[in-house]
Backbone atoms as SQL, in Angstrom:
CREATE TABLE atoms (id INTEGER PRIMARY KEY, chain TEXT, resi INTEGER, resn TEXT, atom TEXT, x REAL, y REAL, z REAL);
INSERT INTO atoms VALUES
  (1, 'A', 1, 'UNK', 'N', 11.041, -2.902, 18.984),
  (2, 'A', 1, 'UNK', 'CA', 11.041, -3.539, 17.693),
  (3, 'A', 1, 'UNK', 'C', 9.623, -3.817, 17.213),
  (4, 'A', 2, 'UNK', 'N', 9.422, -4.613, 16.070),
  (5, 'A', 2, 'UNK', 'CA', 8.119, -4.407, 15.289),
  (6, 'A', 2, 'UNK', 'C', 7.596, -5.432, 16.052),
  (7, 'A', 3, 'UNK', 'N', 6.124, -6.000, 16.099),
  (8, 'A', 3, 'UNK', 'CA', 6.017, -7.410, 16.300),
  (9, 'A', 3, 'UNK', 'C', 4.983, -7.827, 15.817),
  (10, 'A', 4, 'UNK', 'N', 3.849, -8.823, 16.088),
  (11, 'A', 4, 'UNK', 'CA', 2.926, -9.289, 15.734),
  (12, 'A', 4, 'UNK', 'C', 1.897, -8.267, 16.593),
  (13, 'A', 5, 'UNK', 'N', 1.934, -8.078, 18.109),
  (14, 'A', 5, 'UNK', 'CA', 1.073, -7.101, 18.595),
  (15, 'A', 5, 'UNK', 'C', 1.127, -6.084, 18.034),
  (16, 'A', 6, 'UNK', 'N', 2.048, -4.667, 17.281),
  (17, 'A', 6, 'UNK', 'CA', 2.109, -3.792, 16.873),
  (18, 'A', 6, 'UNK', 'C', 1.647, -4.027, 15.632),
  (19, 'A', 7, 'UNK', 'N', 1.718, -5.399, 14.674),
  (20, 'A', 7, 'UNK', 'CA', 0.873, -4.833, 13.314),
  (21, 'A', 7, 'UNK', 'C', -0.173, -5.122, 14.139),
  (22, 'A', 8, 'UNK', 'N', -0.949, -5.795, 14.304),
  (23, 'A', 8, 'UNK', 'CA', -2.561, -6.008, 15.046),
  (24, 'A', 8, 'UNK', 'C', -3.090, -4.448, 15.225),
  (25, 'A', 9, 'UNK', 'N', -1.959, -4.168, 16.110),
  (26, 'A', 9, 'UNK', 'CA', -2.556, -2.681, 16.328),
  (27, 'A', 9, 'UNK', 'C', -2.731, -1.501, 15.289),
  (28, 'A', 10, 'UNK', 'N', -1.541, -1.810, 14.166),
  (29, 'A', 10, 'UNK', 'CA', -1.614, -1.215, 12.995),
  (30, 'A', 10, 'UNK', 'C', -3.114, -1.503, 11.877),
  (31, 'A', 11, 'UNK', 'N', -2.969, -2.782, 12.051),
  (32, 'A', 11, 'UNK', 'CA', -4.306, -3.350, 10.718),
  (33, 'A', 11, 'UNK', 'C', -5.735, -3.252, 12.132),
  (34, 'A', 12, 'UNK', 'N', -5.800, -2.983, 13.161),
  (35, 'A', 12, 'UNK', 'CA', -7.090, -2.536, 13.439),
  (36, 'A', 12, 'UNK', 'C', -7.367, -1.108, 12.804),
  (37, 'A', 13, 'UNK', 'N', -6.150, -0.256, 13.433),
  (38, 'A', 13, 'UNK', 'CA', -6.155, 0.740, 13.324),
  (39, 'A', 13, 'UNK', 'C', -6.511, 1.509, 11.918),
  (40, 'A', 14, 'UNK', 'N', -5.663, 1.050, 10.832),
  (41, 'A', 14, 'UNK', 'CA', -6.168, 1.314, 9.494),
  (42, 'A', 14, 'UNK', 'C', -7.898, 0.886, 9.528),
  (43, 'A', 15, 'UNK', 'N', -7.863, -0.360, 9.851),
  (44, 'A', 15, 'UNK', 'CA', -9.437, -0.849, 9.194),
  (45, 'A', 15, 'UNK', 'C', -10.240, 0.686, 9.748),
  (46, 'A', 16, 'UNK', 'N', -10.233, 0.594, 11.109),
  (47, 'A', 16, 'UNK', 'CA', -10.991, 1.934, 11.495),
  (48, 'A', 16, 'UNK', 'C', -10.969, 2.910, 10.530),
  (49, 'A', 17, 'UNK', 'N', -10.155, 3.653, 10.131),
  (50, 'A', 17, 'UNK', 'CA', -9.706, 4.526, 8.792),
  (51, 'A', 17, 'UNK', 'C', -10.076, 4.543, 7.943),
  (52, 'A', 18, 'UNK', 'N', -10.598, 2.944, 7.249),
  (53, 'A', 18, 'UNK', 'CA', -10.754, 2.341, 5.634),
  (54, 'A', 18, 'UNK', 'C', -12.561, 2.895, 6.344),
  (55, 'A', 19, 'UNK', 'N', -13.249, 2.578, 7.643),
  (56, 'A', 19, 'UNK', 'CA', -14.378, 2.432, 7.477),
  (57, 'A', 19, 'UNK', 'C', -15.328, 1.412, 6.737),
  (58, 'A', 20, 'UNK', 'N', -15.769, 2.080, 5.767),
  (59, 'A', 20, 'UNK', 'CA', -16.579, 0.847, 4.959),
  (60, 'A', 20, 'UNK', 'C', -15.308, 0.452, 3.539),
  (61, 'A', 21, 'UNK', 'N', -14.329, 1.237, 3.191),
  (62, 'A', 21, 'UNK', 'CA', -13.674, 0.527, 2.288),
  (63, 'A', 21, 'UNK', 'C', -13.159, -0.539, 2.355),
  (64, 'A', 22, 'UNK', 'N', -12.677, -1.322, 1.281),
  (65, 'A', 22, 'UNK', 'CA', -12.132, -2.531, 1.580),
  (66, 'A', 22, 'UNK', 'C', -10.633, -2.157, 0.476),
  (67, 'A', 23, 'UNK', 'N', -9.417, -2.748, 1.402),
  (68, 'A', 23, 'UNK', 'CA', -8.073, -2.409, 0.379),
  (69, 'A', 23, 'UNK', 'C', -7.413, -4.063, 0.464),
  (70, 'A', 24, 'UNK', 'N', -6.736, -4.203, -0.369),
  (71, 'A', 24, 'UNK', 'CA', -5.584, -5.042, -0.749),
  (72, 'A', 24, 'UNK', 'C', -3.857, -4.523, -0.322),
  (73, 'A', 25, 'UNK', 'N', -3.528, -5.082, 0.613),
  (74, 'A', 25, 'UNK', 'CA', -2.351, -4.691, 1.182),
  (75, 'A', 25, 'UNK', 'C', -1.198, -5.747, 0.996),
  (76, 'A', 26, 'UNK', 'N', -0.401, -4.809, 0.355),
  (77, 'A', 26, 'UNK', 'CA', 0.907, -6.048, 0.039),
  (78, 'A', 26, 'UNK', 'C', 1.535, -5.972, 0.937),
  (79, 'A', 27, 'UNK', 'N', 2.484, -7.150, 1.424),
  (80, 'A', 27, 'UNK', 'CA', 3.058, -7.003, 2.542),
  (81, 'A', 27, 'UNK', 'C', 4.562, -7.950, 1.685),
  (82, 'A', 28, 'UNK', 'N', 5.685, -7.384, 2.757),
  (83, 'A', 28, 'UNK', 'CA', 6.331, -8.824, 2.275),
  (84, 'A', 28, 'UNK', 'C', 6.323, -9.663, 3.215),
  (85, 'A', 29, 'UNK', 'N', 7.314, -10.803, 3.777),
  (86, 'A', 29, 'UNK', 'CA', 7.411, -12.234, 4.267),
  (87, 'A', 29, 'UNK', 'C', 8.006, -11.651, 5.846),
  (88, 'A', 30, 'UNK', 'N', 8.121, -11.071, 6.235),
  (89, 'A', 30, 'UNK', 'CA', 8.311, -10.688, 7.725),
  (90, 'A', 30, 'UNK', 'C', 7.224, -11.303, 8.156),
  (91, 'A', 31, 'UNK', 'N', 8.219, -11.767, 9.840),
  (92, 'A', 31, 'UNK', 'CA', 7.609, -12.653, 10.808),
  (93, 'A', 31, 'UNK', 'C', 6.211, -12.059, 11.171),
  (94, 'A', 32, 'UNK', 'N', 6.328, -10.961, 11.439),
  (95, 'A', 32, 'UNK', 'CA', 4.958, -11.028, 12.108),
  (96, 'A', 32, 'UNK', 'C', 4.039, -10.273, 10.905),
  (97, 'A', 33, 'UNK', 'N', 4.376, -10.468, 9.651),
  (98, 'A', 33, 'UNK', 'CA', 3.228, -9.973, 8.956),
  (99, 'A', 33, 'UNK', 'C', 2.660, -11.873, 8.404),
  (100, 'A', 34, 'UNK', 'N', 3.479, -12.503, 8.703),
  (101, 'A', 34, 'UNK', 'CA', 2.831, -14.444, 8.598),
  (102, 'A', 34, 'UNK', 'C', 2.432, -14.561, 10.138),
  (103, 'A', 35, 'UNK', 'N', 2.631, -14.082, 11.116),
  (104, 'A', 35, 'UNK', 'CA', 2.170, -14.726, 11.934),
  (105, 'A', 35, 'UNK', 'C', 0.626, -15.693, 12.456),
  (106, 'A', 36, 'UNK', 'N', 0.515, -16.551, 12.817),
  (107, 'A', 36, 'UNK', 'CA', -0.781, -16.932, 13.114),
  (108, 'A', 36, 'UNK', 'C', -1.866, -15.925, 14.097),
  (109, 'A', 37, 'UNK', 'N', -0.526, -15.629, 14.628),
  (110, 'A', 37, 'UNK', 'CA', -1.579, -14.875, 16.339),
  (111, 'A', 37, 'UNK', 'C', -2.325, -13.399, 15.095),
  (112, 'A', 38, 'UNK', 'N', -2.134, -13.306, 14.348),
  (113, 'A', 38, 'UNK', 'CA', -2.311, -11.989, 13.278),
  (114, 'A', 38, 'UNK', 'C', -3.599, -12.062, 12.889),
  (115, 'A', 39, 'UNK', 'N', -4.723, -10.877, 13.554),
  (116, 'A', 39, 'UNK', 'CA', -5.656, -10.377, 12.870),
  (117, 'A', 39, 'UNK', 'C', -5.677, -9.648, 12.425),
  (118, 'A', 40, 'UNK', 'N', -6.768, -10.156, 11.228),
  (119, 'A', 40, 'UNK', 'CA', -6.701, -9.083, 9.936),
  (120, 'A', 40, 'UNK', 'C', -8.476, -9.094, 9.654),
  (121, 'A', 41, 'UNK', 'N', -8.577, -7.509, 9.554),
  (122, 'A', 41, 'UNK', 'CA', -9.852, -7.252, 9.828),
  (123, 'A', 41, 'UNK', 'C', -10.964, -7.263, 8.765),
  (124, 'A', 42, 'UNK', 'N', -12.058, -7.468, 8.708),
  (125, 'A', 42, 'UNK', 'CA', -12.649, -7.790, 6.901),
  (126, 'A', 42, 'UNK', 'C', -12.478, -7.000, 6.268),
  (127, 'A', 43, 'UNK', 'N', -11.941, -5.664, 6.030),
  (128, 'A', 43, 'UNK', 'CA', -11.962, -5.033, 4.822),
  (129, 'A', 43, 'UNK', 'C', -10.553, -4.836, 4.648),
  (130, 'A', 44, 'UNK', 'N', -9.330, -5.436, 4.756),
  (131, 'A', 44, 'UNK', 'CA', -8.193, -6.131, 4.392),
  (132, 'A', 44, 'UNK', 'C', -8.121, -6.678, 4.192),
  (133, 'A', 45, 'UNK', 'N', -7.547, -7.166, 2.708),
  (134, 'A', 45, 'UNK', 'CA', -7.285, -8.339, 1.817),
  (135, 'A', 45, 'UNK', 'C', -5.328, -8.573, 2.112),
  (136, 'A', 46, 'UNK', 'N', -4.756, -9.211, 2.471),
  (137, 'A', 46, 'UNK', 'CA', -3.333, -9.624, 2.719),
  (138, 'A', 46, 'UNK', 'C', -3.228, -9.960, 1.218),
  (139, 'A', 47, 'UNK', 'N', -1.674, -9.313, 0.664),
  (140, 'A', 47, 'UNK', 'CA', -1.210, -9.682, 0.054),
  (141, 'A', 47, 'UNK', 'C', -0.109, -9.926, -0.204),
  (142, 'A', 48, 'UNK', 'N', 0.842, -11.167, -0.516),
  (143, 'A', 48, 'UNK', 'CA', 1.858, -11.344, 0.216),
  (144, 'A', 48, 'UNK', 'C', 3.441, -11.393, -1.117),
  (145, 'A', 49, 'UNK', 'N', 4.294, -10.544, -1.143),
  (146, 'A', 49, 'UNK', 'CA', 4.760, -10.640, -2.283),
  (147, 'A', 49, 'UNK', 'C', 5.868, -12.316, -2.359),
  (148, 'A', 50, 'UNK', 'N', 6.486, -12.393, -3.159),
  (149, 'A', 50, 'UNK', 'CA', 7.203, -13.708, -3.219),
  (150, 'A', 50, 'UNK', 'C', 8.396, -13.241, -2.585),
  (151, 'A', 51, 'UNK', 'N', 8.777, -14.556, -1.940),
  (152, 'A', 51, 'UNK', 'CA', 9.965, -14.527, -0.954),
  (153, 'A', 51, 'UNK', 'C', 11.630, -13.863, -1.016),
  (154, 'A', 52, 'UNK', 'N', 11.344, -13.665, -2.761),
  (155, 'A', 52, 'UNK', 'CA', 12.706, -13.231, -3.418),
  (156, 'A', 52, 'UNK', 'C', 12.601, -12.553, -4.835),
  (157, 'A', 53, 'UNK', 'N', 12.649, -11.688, -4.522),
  (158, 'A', 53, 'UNK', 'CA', 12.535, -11.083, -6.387),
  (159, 'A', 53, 'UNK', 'C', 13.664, -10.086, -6.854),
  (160, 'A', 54, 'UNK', 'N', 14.044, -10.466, -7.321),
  (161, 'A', 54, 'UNK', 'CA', 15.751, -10.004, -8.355),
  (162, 'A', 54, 'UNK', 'C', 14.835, -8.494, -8.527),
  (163, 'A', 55, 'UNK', 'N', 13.853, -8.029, -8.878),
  (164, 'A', 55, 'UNK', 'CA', 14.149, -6.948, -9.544),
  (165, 'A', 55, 'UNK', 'C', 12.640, -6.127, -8.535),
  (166, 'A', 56, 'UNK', 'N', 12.335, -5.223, -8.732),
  (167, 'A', 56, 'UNK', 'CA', 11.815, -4.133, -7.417),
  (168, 'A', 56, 'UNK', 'C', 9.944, -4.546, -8.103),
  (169, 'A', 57, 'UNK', 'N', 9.248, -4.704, -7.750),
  (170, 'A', 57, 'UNK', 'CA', 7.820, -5.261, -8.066),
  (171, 'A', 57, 'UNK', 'C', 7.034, -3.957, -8.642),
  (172, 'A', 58, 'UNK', 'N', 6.059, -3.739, -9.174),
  (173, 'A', 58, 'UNK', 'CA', 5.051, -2.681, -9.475),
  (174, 'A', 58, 'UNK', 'C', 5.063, -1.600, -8.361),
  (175, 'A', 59, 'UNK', 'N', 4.696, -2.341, -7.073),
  (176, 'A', 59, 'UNK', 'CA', 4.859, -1.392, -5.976),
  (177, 'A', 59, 'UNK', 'C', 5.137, -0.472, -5.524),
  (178, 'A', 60, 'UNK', 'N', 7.011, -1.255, -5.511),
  (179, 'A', 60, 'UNK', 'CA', 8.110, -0.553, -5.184),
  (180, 'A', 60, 'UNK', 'C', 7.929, 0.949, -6.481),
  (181, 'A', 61, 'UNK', 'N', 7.922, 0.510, -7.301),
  (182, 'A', 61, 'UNK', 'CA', 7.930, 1.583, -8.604),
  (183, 'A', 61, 'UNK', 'C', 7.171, 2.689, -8.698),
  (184, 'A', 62, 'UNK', 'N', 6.260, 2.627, -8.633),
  (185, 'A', 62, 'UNK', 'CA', 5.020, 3.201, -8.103),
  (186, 'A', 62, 'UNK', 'C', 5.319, 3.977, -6.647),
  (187, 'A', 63, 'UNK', 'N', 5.959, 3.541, -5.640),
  (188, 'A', 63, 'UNK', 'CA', 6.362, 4.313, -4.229),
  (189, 'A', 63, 'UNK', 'C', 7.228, 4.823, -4.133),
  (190, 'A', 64, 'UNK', 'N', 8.697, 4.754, -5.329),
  (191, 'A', 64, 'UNK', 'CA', 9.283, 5.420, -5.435),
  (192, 'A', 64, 'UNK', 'C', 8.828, 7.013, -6.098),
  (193, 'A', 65, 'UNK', 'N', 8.064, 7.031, -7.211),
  (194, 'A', 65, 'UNK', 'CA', 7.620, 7.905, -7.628),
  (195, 'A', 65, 'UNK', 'C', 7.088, 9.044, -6.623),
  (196, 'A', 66, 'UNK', 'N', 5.238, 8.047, -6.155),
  (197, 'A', 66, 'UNK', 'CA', 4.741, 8.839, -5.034),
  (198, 'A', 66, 'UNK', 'C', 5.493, 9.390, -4.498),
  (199, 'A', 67, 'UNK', 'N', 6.590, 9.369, -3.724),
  (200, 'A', 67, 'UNK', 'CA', 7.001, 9.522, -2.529),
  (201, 'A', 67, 'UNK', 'C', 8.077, 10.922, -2.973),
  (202, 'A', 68, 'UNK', 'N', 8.602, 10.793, -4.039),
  (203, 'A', 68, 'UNK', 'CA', 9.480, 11.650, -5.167),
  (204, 'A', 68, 'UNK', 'C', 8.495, 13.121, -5.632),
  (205, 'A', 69, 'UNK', 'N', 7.177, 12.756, -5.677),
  (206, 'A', 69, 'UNK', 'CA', 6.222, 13.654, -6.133),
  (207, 'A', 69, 'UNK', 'C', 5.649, 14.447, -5.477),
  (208, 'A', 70, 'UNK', 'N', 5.029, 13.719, -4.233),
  (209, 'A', 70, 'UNK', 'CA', 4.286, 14.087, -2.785),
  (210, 'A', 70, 'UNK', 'C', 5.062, 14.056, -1.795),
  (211, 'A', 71, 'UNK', 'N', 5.888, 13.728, -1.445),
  (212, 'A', 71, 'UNK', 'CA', 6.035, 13.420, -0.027),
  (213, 'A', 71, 'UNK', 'C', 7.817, 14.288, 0.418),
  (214, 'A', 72, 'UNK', 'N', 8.622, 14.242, -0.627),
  (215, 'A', 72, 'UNK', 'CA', 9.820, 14.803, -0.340),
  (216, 'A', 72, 'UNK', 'C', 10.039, 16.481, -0.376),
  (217, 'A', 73, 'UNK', 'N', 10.365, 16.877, 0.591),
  (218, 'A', 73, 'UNK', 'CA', 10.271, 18.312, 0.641),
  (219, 'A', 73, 'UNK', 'C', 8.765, 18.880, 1.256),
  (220, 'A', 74, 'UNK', 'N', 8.105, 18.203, 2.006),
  (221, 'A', 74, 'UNK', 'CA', 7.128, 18.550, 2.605),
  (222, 'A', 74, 'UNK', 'C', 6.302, 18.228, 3.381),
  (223, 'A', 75, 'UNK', 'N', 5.704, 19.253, 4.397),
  (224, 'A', 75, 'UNK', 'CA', 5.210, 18.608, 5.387),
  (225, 'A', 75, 'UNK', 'C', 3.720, 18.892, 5.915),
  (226, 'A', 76, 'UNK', 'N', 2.847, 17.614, 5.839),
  (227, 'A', 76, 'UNK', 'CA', 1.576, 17.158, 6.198),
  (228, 'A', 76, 'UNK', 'C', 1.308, 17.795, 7.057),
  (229, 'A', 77, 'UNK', 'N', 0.039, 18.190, 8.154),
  (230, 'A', 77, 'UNK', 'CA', -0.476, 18.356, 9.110),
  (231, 'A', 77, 'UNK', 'C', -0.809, 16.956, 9.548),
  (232, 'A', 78, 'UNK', 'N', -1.487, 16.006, 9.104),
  (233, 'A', 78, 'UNK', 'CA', -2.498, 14.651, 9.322),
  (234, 'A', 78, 'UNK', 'C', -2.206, 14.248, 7.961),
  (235, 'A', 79, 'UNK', 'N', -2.431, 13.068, 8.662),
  (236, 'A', 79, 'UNK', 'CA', -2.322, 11.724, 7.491),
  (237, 'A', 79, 'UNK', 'C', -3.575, 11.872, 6.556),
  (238, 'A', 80, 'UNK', 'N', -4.976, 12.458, 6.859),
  (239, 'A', 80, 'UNK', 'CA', -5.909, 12.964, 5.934),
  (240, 'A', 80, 'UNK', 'C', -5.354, 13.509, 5.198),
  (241, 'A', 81, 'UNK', 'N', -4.399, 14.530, 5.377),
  (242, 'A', 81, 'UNK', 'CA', -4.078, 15.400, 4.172),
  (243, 'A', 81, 'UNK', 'C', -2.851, 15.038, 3.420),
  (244, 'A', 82, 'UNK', 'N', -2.331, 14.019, 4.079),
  (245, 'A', 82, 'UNK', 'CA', -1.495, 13.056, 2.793),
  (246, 'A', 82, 'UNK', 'C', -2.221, 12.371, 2.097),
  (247, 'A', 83, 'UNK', 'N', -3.542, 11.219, 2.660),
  (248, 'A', 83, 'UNK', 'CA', -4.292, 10.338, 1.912),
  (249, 'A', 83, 'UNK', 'C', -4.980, 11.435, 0.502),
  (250, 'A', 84, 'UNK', 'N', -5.029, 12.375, 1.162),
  (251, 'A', 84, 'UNK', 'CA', -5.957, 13.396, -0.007),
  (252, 'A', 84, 'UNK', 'C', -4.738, 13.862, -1.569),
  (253, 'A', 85, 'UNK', 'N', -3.686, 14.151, -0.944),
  (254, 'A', 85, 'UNK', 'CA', -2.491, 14.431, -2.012),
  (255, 'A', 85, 'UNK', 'C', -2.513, 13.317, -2.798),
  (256, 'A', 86, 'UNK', 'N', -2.604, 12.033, -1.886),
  (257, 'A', 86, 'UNK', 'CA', -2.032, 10.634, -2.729),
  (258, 'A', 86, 'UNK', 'C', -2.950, 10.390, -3.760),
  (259, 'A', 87, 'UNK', 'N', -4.519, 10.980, -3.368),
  (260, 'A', 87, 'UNK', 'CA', -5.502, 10.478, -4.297),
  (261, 'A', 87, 'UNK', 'C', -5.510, 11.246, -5.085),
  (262, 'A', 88, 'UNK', 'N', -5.086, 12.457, -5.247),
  (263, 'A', 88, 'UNK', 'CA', -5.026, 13.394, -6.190),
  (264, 'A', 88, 'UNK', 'C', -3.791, 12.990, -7.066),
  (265, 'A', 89, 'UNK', 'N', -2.985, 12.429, -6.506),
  (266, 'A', 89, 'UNK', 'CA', -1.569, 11.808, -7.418),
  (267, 'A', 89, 'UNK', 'C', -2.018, 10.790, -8.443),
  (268, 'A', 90, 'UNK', 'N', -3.132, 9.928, -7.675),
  (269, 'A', 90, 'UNK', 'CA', -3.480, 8.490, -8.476),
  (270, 'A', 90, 'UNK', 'C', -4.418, 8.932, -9.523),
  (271, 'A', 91, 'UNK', 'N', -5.245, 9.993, -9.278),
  (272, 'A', 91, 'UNK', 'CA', -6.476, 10.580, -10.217),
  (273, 'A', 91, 'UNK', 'C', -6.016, 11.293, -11.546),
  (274, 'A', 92, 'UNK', 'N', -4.630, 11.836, -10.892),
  (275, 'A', 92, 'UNK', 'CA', -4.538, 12.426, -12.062),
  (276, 'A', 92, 'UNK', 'C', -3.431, 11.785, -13.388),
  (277, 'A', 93, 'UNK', 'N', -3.065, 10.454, -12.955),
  (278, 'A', 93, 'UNK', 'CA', -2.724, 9.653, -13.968),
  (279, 'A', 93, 'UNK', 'C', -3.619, 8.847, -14.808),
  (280, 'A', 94, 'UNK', 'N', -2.864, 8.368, -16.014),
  (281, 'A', 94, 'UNK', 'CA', -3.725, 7.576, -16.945),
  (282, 'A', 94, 'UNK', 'C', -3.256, 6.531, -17.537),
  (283, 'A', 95, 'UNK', 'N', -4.177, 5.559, -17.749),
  (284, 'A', 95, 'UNK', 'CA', -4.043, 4.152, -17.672),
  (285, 'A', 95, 'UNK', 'C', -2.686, 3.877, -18.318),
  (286, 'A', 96, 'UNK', 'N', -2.404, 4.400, -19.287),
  (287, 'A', 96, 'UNK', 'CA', -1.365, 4.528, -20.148),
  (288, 'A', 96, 'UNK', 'C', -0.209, 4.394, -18.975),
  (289, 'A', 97, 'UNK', 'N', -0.151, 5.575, -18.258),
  (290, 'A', 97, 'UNK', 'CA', 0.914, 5.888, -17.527),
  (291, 'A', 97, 'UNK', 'C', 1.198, 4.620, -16.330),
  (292, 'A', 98, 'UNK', 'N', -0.057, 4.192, -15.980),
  (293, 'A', 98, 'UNK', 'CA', 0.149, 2.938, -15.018),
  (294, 'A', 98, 'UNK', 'C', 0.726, 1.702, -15.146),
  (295, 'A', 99, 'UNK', 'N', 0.418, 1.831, -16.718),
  (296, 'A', 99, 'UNK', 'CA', 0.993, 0.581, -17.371),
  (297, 'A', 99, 'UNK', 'C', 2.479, 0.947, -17.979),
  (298, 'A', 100, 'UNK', 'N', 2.802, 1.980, -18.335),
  (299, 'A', 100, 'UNK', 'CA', 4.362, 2.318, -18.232),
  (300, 'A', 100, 'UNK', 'C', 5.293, 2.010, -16.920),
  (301, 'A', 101, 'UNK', 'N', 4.368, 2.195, -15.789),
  (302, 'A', 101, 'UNK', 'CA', 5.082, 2.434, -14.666),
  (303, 'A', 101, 'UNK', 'C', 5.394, 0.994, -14.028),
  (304, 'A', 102, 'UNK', 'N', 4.162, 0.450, -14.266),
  (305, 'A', 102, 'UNK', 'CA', 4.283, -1.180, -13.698),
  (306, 'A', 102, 'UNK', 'C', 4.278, -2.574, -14.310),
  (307, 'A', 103, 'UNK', 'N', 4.359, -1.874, -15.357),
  (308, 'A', 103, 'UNK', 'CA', 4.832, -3.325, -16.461),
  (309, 'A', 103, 'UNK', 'C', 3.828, -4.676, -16.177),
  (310, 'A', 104, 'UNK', 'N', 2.605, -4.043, -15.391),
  (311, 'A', 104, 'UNK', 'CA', 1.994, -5.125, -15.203),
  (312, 'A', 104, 'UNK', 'C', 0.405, -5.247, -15.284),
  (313, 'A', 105, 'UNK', 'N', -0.423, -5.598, -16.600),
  (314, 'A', 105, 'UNK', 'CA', -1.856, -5.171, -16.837),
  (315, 'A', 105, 'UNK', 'C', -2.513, -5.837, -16.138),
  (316, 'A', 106, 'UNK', 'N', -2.854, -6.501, -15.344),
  (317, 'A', 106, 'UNK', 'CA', -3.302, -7.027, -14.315),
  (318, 'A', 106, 'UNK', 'C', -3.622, -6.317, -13.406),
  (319, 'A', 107, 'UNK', 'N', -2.609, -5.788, -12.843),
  (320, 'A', 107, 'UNK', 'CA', -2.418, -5.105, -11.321),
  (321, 'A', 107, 'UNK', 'C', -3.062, -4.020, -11.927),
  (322, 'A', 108, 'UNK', 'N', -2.675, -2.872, -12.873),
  (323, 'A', 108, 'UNK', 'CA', -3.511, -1.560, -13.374),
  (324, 'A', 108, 'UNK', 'C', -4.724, -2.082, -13.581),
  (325, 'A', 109, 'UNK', 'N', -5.390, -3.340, -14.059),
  (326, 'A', 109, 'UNK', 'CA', -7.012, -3.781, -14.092),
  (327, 'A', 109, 'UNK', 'C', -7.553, -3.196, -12.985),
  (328, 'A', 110, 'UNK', 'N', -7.041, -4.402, -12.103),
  (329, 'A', 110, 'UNK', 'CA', -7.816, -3.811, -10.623),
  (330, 'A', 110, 'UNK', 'C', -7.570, -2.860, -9.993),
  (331, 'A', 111, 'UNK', 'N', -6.379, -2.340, -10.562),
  (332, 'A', 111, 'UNK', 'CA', -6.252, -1.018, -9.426),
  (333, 'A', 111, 'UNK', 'C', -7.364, 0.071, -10.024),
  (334, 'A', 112, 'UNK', 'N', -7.601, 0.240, -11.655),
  (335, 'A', 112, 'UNK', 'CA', -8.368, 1.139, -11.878),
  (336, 'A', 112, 'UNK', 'C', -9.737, 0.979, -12.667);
């Protein structure tokens, strides 16, 4: 099962990955993504969605798509060459379209 040691091992593991980037990671309210024993490495920002939401967040909307666009019907070698598809997915939209998708100008601020 998941636990607090396995994300640890997950959010080192990414940070290694990010290198010098720094990301904002939403998470939802699972135990071991609150846990105390939980490090989180400096170029992860935790972000934590609300405990209950009637209707699917920017996110979700947005990952349904990706995942509809890139990811179904095909298969990666390495996670490099998914991160590379995904950025080519995000590059080639426009602000317009972000803000159709996520109903939320805020979140498209910082994301782009």
């Amino acid at each position: 099962g998941v636990s607090t040691d396995l994300m640890n091992l997950y959010l080192k593991e990414l940070s290694e990955f990010l290198g010098d980037r720094e990301i904002i990671l939403v998470m939802d309210n699972a135990g071991w993504h609150r846990s105390k024993a939980l490090v989180v490495p400096w170029n992860i920002t935790l972000h934590y969605l609300p405990p209950y939401t009637p209707e699917p967040g920017p996110v979700e909307r947005v990952w349904r798509i990706l995942k509809r666009d890139c990811l179904r019907k095909r298969y990666y070698e390495d996670v490099d060459e998914i991160m590379d598809v995904f950025q080519e997915w995000f590059r080639a939209r426009s602000r317009r379209s972000y803000r159709a998708l996520c109903h939320c100008d805020h979140l498209v601020n910082s994301i782009l």
